[in-house]
ZAPAVO-973123 format. One record per residue: x, y, z of N, C-alpha, C in turn; residue in one letter. Coordinates in steps of 0.001 Angstrom, whole numbers, plus 500000, padded with zeros to 6 digits. Each point is the difference from the previous one (the first is absolute). Example, Ala and Ser with C-alpha at 12.3 -4.5 7.8 and 13.67 -1.06 7.14 Angstrom:
% residues 2
513190494310507800499110501190500000500900501200500000A
499650501050499280500820501190500060499230501090500730S
This chain:
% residues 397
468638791517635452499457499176501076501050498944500340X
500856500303501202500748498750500363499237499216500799X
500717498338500016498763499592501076500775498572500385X
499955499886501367500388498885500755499540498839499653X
500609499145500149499362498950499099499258499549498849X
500917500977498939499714499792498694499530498719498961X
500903498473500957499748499221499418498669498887500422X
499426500575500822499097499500500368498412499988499102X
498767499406500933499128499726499148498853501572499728X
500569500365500576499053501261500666500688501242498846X
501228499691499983500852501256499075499926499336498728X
500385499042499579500128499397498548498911500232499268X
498584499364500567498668500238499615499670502348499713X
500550500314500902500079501183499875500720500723498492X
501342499152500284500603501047498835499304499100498269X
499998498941500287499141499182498556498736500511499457X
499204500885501294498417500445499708500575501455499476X
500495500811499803500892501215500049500575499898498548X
500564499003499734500740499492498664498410499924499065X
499415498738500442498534500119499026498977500688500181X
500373501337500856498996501440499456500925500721499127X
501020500154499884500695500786499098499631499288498756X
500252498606500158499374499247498131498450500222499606X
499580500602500844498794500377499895498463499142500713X
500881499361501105498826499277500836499019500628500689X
498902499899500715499569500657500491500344499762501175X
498902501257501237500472500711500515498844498638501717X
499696499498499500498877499113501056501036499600501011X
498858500421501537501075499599501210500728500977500394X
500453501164499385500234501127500487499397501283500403X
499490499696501476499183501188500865500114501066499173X
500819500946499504499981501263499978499838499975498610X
500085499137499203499558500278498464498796500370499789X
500340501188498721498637500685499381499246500843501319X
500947500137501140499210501273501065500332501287499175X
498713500459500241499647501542499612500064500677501496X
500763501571500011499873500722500780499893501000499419X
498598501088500602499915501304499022499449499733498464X
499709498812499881499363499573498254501439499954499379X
501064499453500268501434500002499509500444498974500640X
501147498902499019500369498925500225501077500215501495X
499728499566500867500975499833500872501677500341500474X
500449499454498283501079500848499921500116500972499702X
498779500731499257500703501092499175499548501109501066X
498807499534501245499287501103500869501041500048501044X
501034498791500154500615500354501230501891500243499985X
500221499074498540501322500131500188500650498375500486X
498808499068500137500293498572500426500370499856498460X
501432498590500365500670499866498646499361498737499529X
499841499941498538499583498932499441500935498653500038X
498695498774500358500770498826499764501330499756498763X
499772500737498964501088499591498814501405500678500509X
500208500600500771500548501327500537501047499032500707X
499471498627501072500683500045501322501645498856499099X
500834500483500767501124499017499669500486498999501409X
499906499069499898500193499000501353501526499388500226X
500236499842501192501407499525499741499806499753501731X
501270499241500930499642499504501033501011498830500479X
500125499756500970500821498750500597499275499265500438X
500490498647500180499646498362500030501045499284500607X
500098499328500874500946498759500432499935499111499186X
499074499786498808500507499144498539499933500750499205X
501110499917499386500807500637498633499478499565498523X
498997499495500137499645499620498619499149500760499730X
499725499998498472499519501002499447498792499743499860X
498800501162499966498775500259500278498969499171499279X
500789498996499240498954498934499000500452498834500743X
501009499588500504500127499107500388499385499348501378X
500101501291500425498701500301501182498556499736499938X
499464500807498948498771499445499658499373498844499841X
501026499194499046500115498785499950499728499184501000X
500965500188500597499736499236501639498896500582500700X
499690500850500088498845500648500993498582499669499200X
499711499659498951499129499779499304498745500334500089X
500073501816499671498742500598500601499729500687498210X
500380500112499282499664500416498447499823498395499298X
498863500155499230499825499068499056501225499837498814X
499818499399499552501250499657498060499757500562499740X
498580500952499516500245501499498719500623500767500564X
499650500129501461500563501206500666501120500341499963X
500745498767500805501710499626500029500136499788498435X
499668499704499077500602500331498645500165501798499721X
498927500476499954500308501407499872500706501021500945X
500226499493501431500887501144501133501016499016499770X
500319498879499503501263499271500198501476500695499813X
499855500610498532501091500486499798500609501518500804X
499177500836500150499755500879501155500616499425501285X
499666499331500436500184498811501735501488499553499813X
499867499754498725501339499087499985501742501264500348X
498980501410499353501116500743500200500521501018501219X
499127499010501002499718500851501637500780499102500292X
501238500792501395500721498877500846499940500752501372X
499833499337500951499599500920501052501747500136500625X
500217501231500806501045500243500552500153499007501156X
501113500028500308500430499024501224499311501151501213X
499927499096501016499042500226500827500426499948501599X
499389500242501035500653500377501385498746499310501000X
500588499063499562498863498839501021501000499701501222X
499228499575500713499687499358501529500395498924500203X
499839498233500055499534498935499700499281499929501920X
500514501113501010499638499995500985498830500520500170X
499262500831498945498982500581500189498968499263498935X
500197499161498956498952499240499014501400498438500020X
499622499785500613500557498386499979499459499063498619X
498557500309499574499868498627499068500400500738498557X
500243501324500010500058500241498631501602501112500098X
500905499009499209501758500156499849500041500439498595X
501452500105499864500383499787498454501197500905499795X
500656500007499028501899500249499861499944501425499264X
498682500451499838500242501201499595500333501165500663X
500760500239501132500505500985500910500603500913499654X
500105501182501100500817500947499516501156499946500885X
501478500253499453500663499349501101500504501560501149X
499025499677500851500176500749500663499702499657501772X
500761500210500501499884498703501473499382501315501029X
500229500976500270499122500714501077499017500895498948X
499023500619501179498740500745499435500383500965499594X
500939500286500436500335501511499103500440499732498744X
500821499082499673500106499892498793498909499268499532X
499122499816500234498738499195498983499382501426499761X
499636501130500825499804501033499933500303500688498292X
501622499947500397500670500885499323499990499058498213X
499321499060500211500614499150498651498125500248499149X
499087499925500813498755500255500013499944501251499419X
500438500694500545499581501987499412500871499957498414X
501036499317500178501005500120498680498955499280498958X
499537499099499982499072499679499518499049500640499692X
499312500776500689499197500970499457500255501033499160X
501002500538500437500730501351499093500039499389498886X
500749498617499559500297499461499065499091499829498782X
498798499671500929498939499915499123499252500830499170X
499754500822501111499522501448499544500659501199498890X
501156499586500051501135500459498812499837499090498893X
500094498655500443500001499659498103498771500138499798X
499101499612500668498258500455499238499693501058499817X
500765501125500106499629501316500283498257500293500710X
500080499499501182498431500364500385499709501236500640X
498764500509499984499685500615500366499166499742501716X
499967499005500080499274499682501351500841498858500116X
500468499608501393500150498352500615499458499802501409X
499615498695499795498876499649500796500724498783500876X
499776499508501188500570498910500559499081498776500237X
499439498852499374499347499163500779500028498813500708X
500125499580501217500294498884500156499092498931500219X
500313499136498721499010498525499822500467498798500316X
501162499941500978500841498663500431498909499660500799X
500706498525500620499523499301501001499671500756501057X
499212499140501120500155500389501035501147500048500843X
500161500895500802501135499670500933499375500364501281X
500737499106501327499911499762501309499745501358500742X
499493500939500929500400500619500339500879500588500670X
500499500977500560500860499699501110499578500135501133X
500243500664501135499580500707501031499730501809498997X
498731499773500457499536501709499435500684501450501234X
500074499167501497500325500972500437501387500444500430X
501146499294498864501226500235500091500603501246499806X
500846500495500953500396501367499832500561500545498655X
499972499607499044501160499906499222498500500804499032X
498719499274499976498983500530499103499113501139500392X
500401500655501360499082500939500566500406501437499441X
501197499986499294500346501479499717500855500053498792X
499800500915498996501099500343498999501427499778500256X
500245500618501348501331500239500213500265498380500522X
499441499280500474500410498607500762500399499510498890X
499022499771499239499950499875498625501033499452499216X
500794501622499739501209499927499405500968499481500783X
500126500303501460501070499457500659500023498440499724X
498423499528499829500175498450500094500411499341499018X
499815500841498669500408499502498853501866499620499873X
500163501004500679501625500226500206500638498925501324X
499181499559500757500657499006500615498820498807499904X
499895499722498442499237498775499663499324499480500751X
498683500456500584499241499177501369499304499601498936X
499571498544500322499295499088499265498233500335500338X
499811501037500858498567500385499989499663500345498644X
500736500336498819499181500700499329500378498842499101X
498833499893499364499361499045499079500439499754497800X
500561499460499758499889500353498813499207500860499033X
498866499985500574498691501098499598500282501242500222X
500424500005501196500391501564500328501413500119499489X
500423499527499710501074500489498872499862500522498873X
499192499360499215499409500920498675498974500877500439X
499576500369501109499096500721500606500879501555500178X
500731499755500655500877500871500405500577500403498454X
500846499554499507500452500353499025499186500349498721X
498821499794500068498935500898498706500303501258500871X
499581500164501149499334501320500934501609501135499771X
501152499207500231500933500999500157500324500375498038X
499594498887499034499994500789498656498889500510499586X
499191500643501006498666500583499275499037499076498930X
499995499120500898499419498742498835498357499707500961X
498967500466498967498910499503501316500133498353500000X
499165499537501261500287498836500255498278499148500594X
500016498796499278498048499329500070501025498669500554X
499268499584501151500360498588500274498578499094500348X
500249499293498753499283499135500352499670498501500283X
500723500069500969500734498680500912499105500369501307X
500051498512500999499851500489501108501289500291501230X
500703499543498750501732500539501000500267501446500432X
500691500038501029499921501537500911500880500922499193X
499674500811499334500980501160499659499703501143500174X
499284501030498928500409501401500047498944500238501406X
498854499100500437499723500410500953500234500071501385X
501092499808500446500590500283501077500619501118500062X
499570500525501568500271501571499667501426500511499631X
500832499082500107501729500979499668499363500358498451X
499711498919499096499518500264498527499153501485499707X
498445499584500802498786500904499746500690501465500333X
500853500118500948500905501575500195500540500434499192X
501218498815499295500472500260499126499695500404498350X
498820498940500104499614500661498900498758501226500147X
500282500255500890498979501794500450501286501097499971X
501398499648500441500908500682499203500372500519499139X
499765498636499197500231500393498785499271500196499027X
498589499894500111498939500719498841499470498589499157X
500433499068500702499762498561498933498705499132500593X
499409499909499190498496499328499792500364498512500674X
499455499369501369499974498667499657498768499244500264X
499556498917499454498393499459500613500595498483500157X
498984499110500923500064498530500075499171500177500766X
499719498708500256500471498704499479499445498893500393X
500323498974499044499121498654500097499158500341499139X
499748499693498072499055499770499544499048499576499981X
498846500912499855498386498788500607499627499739498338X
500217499271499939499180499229498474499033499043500217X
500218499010500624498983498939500434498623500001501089X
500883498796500718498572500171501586500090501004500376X
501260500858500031499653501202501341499424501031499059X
499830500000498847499012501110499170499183499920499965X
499464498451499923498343499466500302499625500063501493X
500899500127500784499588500165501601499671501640500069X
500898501040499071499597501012500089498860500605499391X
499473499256498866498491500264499549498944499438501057X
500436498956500062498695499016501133499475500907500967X
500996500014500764499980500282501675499272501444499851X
500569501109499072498878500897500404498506500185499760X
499734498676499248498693499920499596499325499190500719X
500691499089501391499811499521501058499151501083501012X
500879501359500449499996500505500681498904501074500062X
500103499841498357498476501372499554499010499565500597X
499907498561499222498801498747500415499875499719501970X
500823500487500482500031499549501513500056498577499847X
500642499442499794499995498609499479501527499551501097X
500044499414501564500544499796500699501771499151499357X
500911499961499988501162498888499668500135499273501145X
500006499000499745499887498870501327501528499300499505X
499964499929498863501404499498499616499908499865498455X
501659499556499946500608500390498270501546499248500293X
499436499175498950500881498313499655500279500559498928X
501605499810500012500500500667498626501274499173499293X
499466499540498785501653498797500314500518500256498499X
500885499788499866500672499971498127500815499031500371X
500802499643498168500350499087499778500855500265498203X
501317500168500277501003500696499072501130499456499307X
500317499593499019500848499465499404501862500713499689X
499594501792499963501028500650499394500917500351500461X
501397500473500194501033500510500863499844500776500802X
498172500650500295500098500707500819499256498897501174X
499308498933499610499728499188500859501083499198500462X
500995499116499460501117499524500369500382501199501046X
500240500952500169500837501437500668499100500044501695X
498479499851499788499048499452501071499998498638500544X
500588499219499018500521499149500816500744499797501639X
500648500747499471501288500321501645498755500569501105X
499900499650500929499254500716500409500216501162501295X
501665500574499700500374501608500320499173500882499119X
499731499612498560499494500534498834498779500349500019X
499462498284500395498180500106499979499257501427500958X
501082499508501705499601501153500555499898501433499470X
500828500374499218499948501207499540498851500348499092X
499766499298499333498321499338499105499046500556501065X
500181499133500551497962499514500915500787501833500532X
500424500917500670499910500841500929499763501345498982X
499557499604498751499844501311499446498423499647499416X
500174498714499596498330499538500178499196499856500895X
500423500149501027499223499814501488499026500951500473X
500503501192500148499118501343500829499067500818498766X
499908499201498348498931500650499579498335500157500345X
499699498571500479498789500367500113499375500704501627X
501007499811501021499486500650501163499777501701499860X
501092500094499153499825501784499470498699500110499357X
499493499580499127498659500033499005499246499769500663X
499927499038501270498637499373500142500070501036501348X
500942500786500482499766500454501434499872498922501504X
500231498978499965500367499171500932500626498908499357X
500436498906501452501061498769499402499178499193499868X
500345499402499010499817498610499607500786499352500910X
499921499027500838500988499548500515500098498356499198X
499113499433499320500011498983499148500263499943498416X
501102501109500102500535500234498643501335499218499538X
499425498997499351501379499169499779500521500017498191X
501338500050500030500621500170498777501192498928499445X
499891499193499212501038499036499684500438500414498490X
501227499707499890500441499796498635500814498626499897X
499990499706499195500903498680499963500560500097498927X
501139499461499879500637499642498377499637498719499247X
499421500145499380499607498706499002500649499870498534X
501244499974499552500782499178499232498510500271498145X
499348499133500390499501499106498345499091501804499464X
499723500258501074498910501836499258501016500642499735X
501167500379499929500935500987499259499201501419500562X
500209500747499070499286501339499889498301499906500364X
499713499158499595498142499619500517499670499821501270X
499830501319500768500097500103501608498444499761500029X
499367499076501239499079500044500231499383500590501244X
498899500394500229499955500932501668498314499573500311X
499983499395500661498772499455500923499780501155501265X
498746500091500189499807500931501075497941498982500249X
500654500454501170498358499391500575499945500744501233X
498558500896500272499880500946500422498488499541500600X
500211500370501641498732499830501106499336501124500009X
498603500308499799499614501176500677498940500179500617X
499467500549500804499224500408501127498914501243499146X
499020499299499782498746501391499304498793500049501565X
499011500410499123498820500741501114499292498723500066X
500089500141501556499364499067501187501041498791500438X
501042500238499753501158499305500626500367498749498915X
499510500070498789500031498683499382501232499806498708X
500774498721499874500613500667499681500432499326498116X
500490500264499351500168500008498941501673499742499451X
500013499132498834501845500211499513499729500455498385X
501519500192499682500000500307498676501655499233499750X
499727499390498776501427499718499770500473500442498686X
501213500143499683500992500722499302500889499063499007X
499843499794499115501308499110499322500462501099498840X
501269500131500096500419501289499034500838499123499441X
500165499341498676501056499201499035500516501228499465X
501166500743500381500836501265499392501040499280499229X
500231501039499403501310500325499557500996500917500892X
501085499471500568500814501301501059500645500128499478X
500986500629498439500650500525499865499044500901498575X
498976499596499400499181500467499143499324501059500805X
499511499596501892499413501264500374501154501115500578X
500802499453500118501161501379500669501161500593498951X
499768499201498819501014500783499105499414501694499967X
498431499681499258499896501252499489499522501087501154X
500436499712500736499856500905501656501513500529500011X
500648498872499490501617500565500388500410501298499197X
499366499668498840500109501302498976499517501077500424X
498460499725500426499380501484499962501074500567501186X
499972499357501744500452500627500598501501500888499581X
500886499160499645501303500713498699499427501332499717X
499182500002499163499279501436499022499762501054501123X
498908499363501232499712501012500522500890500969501228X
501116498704500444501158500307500604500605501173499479X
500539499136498685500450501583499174499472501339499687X
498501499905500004499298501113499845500567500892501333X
499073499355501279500769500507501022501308500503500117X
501341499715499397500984500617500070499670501313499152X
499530499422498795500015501369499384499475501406500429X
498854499601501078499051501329500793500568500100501423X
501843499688499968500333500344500976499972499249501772X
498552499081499790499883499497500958500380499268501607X
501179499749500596500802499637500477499107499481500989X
500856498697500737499269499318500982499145498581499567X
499020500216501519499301498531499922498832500499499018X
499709499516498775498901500122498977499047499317500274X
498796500219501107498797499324500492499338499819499077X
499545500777498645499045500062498903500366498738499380X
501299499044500146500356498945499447499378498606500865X
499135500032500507499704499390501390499198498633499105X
499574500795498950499167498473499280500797499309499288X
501051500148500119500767498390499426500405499173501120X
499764500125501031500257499793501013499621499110501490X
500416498796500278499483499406501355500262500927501157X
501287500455500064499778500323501055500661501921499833X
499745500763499525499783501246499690500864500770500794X
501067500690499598501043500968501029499180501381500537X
499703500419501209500015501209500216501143501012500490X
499738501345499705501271500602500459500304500222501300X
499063499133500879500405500030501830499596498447499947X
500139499542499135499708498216500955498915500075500406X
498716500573499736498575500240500560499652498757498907X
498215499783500628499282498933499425499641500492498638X
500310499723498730499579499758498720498748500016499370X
499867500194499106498423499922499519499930498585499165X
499759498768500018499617498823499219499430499684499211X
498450501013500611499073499776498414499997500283498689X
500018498911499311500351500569498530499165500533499067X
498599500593500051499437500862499992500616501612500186X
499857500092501364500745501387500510501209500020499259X
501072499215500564501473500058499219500357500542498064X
498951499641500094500178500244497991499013501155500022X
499264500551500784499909501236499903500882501171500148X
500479499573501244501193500810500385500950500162498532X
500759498862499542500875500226498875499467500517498710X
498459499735499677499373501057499102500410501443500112X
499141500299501343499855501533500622501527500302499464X
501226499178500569501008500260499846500739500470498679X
499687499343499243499980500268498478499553500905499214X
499114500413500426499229501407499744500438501047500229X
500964499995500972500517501302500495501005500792498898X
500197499560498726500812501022499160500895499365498720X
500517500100499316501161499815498895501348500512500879X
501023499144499684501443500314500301500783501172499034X
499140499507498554500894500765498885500745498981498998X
500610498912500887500787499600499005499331499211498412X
């Protein structure tokens, strides 16, 4: 499992929970633990690889090592960080192929020195090979857990086709995004690829072609862990009920590098536009009083909070609210999402799969289809789909 932004709060918490299931922690917080398919553990019915199994490794624009990170990000308690410490301490993330034009609030000297996209390309895939040889793996997986980044223009020629694609890489057009750099470069090493950012990558079509070329699995993007998971339980139980949306006040309030990164607000936009069009899909009309804030708040660290206050319209025109206070954890709810998706990514390579992986749609705000068509949101339906999906056979390995 390589993964973009290794040193962050979202990956650190990841590879530390990973470290204390191998010491024998349990398994709480991870969706897919203890699923039975066929009256048989999950892995053994399908060929999905076990948590003790995954080996992590990844680039960071800070070079410090994976405890020192923690440290600062302060999302594991003292027993915790006592027991993954020494583990953490021996992770260093690779130098890295950042932007500062595309994530302005979040820098750092860990680069790769490589000044056009083609060579961030070419330094990216070497990296992979690299990896995959000394670990000797059997599967590699791509995930990206960095910041947000800005978008660009989506309808730049450079992202409409494979072939633009490459030409653009070769005369460095700044349309393509740091994201789509490791995007591109999982897809051309047969590396499936999960983004879960709301930054633009494998889904723009030069990518989604490319990786229909080449047989490589990709899903995104935008992790729903929080409000927009609770907007996706709510709302269809709104709609069963005929229960009108008159409106939906939605605000958070974030302490961690991925809030500093929302700060900028090239960034934020990229945020609110993948959180935006969930509930008009679910509910079958607009909300047109759907408002969404995030703010960065400094003193909550990792302790994201998400307020939602919600109007609604019942029988005989009268009308009713409900309000929402979710005190989360955001890197406690998207670590162990980051994993499963990893596992099931890889599964997918293993059954051959290539393309946009819709069955991956429930980790997901805003869900890739393989024509850019409207998505399925509800997370009900959605985790059926990836059940059903699961069911369909063993790989072998």
């Amino acid at each position: 499992m390589a993964v973009v932004g290794l040193g962050g709060a979202v990956a650190t918490t990841a590879v530390a929970g990973l470290e204390l299931l191998r010491a024998g922690g349990d398994t709480a917080g991870l969706p897919l633990a203890g699923l039975q398919v066929d009256g048989r553990p999950v892995e053994a019915a399908t060929g999905l690889v076990e948590y003790a199994d995954l080996v992590v490794g990844g680039w960071d624009l800070d070079g410090s090592d994976l405890r020192k990170a923690a440290e600062q990000h302060g999302v594991l308690d003292h027993h915790q960080l006592a027991q993954a410490g020494p583990y953490l301490s021996s992770v260093t993330p690779w130098p890295a192929a950042g932007d500062a034009d595309f994530c302005r609030n979040v820098t750092g000297g860990n680069v790769v020195l490589a000044e056009t996209r083609r060579a961030q390309v070419d330094a990216v895939r070497a990296d992979l090979r690299r990896f995959r040889e000394e670990q000797r793996l059997d599967g590699l997986v791509l995930v990206n857990l960095a910041s947000t980044e800005r978008w660009p223009d989506p309808s730049a020629p450079a992202l409409q086709s494979a072939e633009a694609f490459e030409l653009a890489l070769d005369d460095d057009d700044r349309s393509i995004t740091p994201s789509m750099v490791y995007a591109y470069a999982a897809i051309a090493e047969g590396v499936g690829y999960a983004n879960f950012t709301p930054s633009l990558a494998a889904d723009v079509p030069a990518l989604v072609e490319l990786a229909e070329l080449r047989g490589v699995p990709v899903a995104g993007k935008d992790g729903k862990t929080g409000q927009t998971m609770m907007k996706t339980v709510l709302a269809p139980a709104f709609r069963s009920r005929a229960l009108t949306v008159e409106g939906w006040y939605s605000t958070n309030i974030l302490g961690n590098r991925d809030g500093l990164a929302l700060d900028d607000p090239a960034s934020l936009e990229s945020k609110l536009q993948t959180k935006g069009s969930v509930l008009d899909s679910i509910l079958g009309y607009p909300v047109e009083d759907h408002v969404v804030r995030i703010d960065y708040y400094r003193p909550r660290g990792d302790q994201k909070e998400a307020w939602d206050a919600i109007d609604l319209v019942g029988f005989l025109g009268q009308r009713m609210q409900i309000k929402v206070d979710f005190q989360c954890r955001d890197s406690i709810l998207a670590a162990p999402l980051a994993i499963e998706l990893a596992r099931l990514t890889d599964l997918a390579q293993q059954r051959g799969q290539g393309g946009v992986q819709t069955h991956l749609g429930w980790f997901f705000k805003a869900p890739m289809t393989p024509d850019g068509g409207t998505p399925e949101h509800a997370l009900h339906r959605q985790e059926q789909v990836l059940l059903d999906w699961l069911a369909t056979g063993s790989t072998g390995r």
